[in-house]
Structures are given as C-alpha cells and as structure tokens.
C-alpha positions in Angstrom: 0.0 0.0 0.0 2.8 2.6 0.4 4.2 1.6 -3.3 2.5 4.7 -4.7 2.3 2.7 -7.6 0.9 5.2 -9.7 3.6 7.8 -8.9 6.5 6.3 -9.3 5.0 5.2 -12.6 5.1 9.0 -13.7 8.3 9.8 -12.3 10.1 6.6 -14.8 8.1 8.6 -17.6 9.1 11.9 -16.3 12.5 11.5 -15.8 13.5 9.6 -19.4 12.6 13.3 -20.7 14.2 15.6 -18.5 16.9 15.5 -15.6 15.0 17.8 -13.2 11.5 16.6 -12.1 9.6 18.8 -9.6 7.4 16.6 -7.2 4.9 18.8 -5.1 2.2 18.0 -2.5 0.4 18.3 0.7 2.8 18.2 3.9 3.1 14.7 5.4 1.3 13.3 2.3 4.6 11.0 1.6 6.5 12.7 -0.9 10.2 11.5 1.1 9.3 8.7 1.3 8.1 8.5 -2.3 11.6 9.8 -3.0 13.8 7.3 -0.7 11.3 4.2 -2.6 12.5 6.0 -6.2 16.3 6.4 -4.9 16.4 2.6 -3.8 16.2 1.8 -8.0 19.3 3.7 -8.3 22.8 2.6 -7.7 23.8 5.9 -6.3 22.0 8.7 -4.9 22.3 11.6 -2.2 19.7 13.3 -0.3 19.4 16.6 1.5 16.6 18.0 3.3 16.3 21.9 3.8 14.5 22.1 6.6 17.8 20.1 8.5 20.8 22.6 9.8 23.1 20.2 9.2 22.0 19.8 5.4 21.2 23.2 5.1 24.8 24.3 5.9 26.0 21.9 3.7 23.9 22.8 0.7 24.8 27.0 1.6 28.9 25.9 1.7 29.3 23.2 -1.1 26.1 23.5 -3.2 27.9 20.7 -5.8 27.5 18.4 -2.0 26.2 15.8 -4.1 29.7 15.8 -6.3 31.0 14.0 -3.6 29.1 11.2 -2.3 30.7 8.1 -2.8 29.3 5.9 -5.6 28.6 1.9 -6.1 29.3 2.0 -9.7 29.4 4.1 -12.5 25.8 4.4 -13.7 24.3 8.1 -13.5 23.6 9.0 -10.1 19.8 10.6 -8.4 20.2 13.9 -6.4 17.0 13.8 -4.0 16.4 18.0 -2.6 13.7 17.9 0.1 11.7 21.3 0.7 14.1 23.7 -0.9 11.8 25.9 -1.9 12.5 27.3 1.2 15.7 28.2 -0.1 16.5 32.1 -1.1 16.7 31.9 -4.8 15.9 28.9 -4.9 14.9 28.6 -8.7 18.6 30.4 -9.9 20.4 27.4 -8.1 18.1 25.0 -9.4 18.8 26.7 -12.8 22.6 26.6 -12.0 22.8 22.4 -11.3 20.5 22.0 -14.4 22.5 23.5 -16.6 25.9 22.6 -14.9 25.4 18.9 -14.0 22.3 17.6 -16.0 24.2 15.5 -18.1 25.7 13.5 -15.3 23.1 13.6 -12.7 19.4 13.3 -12.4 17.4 15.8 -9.9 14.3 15.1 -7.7 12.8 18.0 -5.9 10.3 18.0 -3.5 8.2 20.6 -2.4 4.9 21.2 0.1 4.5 25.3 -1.0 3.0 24.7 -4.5 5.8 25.4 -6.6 4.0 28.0 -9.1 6.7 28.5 -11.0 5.9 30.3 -13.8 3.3 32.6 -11.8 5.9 34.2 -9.3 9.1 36.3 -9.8 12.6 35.1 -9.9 14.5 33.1 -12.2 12.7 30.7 -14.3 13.3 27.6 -14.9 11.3 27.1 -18.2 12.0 24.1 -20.4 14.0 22.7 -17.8 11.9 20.5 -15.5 8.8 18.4 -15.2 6.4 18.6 -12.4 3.9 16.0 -11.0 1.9 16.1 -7.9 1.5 13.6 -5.0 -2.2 13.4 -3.8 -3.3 11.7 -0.4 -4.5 7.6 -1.2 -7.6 7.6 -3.0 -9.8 4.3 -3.7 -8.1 5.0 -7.9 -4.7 4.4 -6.4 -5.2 1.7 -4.4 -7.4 0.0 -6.0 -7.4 1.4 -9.2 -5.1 0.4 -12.6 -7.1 -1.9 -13.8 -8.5 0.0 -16.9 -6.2 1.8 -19.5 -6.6 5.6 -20.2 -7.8 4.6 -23.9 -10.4 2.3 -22.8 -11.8 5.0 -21.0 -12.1 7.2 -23.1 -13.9 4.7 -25.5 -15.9 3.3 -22.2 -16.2 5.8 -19.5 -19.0 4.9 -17.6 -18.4 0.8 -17.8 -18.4 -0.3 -14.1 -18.0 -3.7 -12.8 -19.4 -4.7 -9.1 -17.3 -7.9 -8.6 -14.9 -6.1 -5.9 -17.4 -3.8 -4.0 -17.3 -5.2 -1.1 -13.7 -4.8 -0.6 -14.0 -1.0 -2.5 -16.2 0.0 -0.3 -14.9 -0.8 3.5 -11.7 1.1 1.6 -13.8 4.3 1.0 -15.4 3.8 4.3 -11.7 4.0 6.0 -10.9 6.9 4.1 -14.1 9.1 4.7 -13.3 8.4 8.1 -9.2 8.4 8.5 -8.8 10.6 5.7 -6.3 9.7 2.6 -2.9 10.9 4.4 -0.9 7.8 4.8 -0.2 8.2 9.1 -3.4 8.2 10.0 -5.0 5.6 7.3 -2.6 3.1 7.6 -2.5 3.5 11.5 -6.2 2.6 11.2 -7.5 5.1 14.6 -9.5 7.2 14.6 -8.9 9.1 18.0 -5.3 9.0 16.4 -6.6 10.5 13.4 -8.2 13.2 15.3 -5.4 13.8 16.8 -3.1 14.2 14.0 -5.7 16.1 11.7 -5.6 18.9 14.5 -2.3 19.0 14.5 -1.6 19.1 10.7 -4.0 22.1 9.9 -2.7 24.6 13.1 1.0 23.6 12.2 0.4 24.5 8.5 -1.3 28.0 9.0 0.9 29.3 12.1 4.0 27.9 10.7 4.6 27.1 7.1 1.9 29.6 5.7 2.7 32.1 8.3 6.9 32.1 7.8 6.7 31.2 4.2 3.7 33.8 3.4 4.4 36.6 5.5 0.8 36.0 7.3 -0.1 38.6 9.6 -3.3 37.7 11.1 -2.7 34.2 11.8 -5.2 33.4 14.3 -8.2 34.9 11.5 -6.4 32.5 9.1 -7.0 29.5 11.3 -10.7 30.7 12.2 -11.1 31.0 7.9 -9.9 27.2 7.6 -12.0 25.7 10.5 -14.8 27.4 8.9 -14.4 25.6 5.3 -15.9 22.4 5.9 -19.6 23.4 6.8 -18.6 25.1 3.5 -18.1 22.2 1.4 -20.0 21.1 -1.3 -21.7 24.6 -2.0 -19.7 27.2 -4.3 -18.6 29.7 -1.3 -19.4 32.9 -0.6 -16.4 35.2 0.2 -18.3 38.1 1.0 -20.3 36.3 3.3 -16.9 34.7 5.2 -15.5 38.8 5.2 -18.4 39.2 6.7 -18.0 36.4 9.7 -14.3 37.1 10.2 -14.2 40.9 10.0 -12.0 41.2 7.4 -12.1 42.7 3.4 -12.9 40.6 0.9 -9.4 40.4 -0.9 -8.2 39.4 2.3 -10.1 36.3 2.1 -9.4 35.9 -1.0 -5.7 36.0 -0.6 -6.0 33.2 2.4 -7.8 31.0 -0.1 -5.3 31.2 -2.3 -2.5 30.3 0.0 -4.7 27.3 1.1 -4.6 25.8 -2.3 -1.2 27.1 -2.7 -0.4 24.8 0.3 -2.2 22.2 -0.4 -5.1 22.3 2.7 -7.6 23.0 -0.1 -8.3 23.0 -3.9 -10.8 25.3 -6.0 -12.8 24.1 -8.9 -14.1 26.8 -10.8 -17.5 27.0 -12.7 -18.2 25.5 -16.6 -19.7 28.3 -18.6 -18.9 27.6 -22.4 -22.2 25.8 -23.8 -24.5 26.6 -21.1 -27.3 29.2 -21.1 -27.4 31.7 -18.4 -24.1 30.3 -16.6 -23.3 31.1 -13.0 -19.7 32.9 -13.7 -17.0 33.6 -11.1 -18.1 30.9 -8.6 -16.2 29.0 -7.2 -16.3 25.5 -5.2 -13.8 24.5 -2.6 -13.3 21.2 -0.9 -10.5 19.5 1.6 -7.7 17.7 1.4 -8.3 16.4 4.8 -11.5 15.0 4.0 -12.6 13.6 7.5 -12.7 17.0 9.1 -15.9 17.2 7.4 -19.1 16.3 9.4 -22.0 16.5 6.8 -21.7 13.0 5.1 -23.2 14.1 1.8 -20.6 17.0 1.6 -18.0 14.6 3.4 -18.7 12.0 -0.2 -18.9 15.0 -2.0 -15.7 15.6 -1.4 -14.2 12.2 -1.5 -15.4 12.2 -5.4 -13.8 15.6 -5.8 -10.4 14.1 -4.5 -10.8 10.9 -6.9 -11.6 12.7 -10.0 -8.7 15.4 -9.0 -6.0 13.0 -8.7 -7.2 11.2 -11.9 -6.7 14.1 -13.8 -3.4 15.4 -12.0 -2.1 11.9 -13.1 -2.9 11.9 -16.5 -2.0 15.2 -17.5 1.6 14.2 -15.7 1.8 11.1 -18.0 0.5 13.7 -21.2 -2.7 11.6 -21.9 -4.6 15.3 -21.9 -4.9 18.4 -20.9 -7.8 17.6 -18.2 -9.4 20.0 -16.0 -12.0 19.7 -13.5 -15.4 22.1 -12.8 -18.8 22.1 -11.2 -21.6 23.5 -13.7 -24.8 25.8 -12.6 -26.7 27.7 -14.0 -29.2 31.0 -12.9 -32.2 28.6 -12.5 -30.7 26.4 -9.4 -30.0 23.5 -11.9 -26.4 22.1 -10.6 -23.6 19.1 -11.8 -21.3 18.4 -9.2 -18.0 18.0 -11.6 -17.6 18.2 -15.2 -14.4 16.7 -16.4 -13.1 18.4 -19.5 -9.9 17.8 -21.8 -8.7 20.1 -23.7 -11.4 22.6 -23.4 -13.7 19.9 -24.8 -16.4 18.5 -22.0 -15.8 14.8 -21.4 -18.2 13.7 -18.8 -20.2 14.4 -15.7 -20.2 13.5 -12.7 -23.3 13.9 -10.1 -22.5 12.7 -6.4 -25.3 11.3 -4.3 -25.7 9.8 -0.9 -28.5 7.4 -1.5 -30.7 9.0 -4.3 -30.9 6.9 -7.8 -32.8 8.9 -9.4 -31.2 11.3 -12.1 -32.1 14.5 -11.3 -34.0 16.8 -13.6 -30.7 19.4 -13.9 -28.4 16.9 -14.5 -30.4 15.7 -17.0 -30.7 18.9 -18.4 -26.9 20.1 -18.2 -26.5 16.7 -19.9 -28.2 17.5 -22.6 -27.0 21.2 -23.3 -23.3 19.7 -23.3 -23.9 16.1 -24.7 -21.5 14.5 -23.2 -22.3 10.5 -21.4 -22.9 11.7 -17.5 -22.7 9.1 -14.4 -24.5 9.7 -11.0 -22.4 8.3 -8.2 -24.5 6.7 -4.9 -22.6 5.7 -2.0 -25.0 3.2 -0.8 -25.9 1.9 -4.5 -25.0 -1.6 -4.5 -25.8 -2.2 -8.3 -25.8 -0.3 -11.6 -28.3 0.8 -13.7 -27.5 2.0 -17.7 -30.5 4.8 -18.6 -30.7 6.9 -21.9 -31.7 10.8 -21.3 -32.9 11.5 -25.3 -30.1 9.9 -27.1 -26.9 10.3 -24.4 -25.9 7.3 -21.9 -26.5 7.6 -18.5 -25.0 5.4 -16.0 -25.9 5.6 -12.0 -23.8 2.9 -9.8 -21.8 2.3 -7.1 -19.1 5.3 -5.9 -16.6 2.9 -5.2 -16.8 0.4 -8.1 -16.8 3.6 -11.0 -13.8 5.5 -9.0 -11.9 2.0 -8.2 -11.8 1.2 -11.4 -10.5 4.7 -12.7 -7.0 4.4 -14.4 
C-alpha cells in the first residue's frame, strides 16, 4: 500500500525526458518517502533535506555536495532535494545544477508550497523541469489500474461490481481516517483526530505564516475551520469577510495560499455551452476530507479528491490536458463535476448519498453539453444503464466507478 504505484509510474516517464523533475504535494502526504522508494532503483544517490541545519549548511557551503558522495558504480547517479523551496533563490540554483550537472546527474525536488513556478518572480526555470503532484490515497490508487486511459475514453461509464465489497470498507476508511498515509494506515480514529488537529494549526501558524508573510494568523486558522460546513456549496467570500471581519481580498488572498499549500483545492464553474451560466463561482473542498461532518458533503468531497488526482495523473503522463469544474446555471440547476480535456467537456459526474434517481438538472446540463454523465451513490450496490434522449447515463456504485479509474 505505500508503493504509490501510480507515482513512481510517472516519475520513470518523467525522468526519461528531462533531468529535473519537480514533485509537489500536501505536507506529510509522503512525498520523502516516495523519494527514498524511487532512490532505492538507483545505484547511487544523495539526499538533503532543507529544513535540516546540518543539510542546510551543507547545501549553503558546497552546493555541488552531491559531487561527492561516494558511488557503487558508474551508472548516473539521483540527487533527491527535500523542501528547498525554502531556499532564497531557490529557482537560480536549481537553474545553476540543471545547466551545470544535467548530463551526469538526475534531480528530484520536492516541495509542500505549491511550486507556481511560472506565476511568481525570480528566475525561471522554463524548459528545464517536469512537475507532477503527490495526492493523499484515493480508492483510484489503491485500487485502481485496472483499466487503461484509452479504454476510458472509449468506455467511460463501464463499471464492474465484482470487488465492492472490498471498495467500499476502503472508502469507508478513508471518509473516516482521511487519505494521508499516518493516520489511514494507523487505522484510529482518536489517532486521526489527533493528527488532523495537528496538521492544519501547524500548516497556518508555521509554514503559511513564515513562508507567506501572514499577519493575522489566528483569523487565518478561524477561515480554515470554517471551510468544511462550506463544502459542497460554491462559497461565498463576502459572506466569510463578513464572519471574520476582514475585506474581501483578504479572504481571498488566504484561499489562495490554502490551495497554494495544499489544505484545499478550488474548482471553478463551466460556462462555455450553457445558457445563463453562474460565472466567477467558485467551489472548494479538503484535502483532509474527514474534518468534514455532513456525510453528503463529506462523499462529496471524497469524489472531488478521486476525480482530481485522476486528472493530475494523466495530465503528468501527457494523456490530456484535463481540467475539472462544477456547472450551474441562474435557474438552481447544478452538476457536481464536469471533467473536460482540452477545453472539450468529457463527462459528468453527479454525487449522491442514497438517491438513484437522475435528477431533472443533471439531466438537463447533460443535454445542453452532450456528453455520457454518471451519478455516483454511496450506498448503490448495483448499476443501472439509462438513456436521457439519445446520451448514456449510467448511475452505480461510488466505489466500483472510482476504483476502477485508471
């Protein structure tokens, strides 16, 4: 279960194209010990961690360190740099070793800040890297791989129930434990508590706050234990400025360092192809998907987190250019996620708690876009295959359409 599979299945295809591949992610989400797994198929590799004095001096007074670690053999050696983002121009020495040593080394750098780099000042490191994200488990990784992309593509709502048993005590453990792999795999859930209340208070008044320059750390804080009564609705900011007594680009800006960091992600609204279109909304759900106590905006969310590290992993492997959206429109009617390659609208996605029956807007949104749709019902435990004019719909089982996601 701690393979991550999936990922190091990106980073082979990654790295045969470029010697610098950026990994980013949620704190404590495993990307070290994603790195030490990929290191231990090379001969010869270094580490250094920025967030250790000892490795940080070393990296400030030799930054060729990794020059002179000792080798097994000849082969061409990985250089794994934990957190150095935090590093002062850090994208000019990154530059530097790629152009210096790219030939002869290869370079894994990991980072929790989202590494925007083309949307932030300093040097750029354009052409030179490939980036890939590491998401908490979802039922798609650990159960998933069973289907190629191209047959979904030609088959996207083809479901099979033969292992939903076993699918769905695994999305039962992460609703509950949430994906992050200390507190699934310990299996707790007064440990989970524990941790999760932990995580978010270190993230804000620490990273966020150091890394960020936040000032009003403890409004920050109030802002994230807000967001999950908030899930599952697009948000209102003004109505949060409001709460917390603070402008409205001010929440704003904290939103945006939440995704930044990786505590939440944003899926904007669909417009193209849809009369009278709700613009400028915006949904927002957790990474930490237990801290949410509503379970239909608790599954909700769940199926937000599949379907975003679906897409994450197949844009990585170049299979698309997939983004992710919730459509509504000025008369109420609502589709939970739209996926949509290329600009081009692929599928939707409806999430339910127990109700089979299609709903009259998705039915509707389905037929303005045209695309197949699929409504997904936790407690379902079999599928049915409808028509809605002359478009496929399918409604089944959460667990046995996202487990068998590629």
């Amino acid at each position: 279960m701690e393979s991550r599979a999936p990922y190091q299945r990106i980073w082979q295809t990654l790295a045969a194209e470029k010697a610098l591949v950026l990994l980013a992610g949620p704190r404590q989400v495993g990307k070290t010990t994603l790195a030490r797994l990929i290191a231990g198929t090379f001969a010869n590799s270094a580490y250094a961690n920025w967030d250790l004095p000892a490795d940080r001096a070393r990296i400030v007074s030799d930054p060729a360190f990794f020059t002179k670690a000792p080798r097994r053999d000849a082969s061409r050696p990985l250089v794994i740099l934990d957190e150095i983002h935090k590093q002062p121009r850090w994208k000019a020495w990154l530059k530097g070793l790629y152009d210096g040593w790219a030939a002869d080394y290869r370079f894994l750098v990991t980072g929790s800040g989202r590494l925007d780099l083309h949307q932030r000042g300093g040097d750029s490191l354009a052409g030179r890297h490939l980036l890939f994200h590491l998401w908490p488990f979802t039922l798609g990784e650990l159960h998933g791989g069973a289907r190629t992309m191209a047959e979904f593509r030609r088959t996207p709502l083809a479901v099979s129930l033969d292992r939903r048993l076993e699918l769905a005590g695994t999305w039962t453990r992460l609703e509950e434990l949430s994906g992050f792999p200390e507190p699934f795999l310990g299996g707790r859930v007064a440990s989970y508590r524990r941790w999760s209340a932990a995580y978010g208070s270190q993230l804000v008044r620490q990273d966020i706050r150091d890394l960020a320059g936040l000032r009003s750390v403890t409004q920050a804080e109030t802002l994230y234990q807000l967001l999950p009564s908030r899930v599952g609705s697009p948000l209102s900011v003004p109505s949060l400025a409001r709460d917390l007594g603070v402008a409205y680009n001010t929440v704003q800006g904290w939103l945006a360092l939440f995704e930044r960091f990786f505590l939440v992600f944003g899926l904007p609204t669909w417009t193209s192809r849809i009369a009278r279109a709700i613009r400028k909304e915006r949904k927002y759900y957790l990474l930490d998907v237990a801290r949410i106590e509503d379970p239909a905006a608790r599954f909700e969310n769940q199926v937000a987190l599949e379907l975003l590290r679906a897409t994450s992993c197949w844009n990585a492997l170049g299979e698309g250019e997939f983004t992710l959206h919730f459509v509504r429109d000025k008369q109420r009617r609502e589709a939970d996620f739209l996926l949509v390659d290329r600009r081009k609208p692929l599928l939707l996605v409806e999430a339910k708690l127990g109700d089979e029956r299609p709903g009259p807007g998705l039915q509707a949104l389905q037929r303005a876009l045209r695309v197949p749709a699929v409504q997904l019902v936790r407690e379902a435990t079999a599928f049915r295959a409808l028509r809605n004019d002359d478009l496929d719909l399918l409604v089944a089982p959460a667990c046995c359409w996202l487990g068998g996601l590629p």
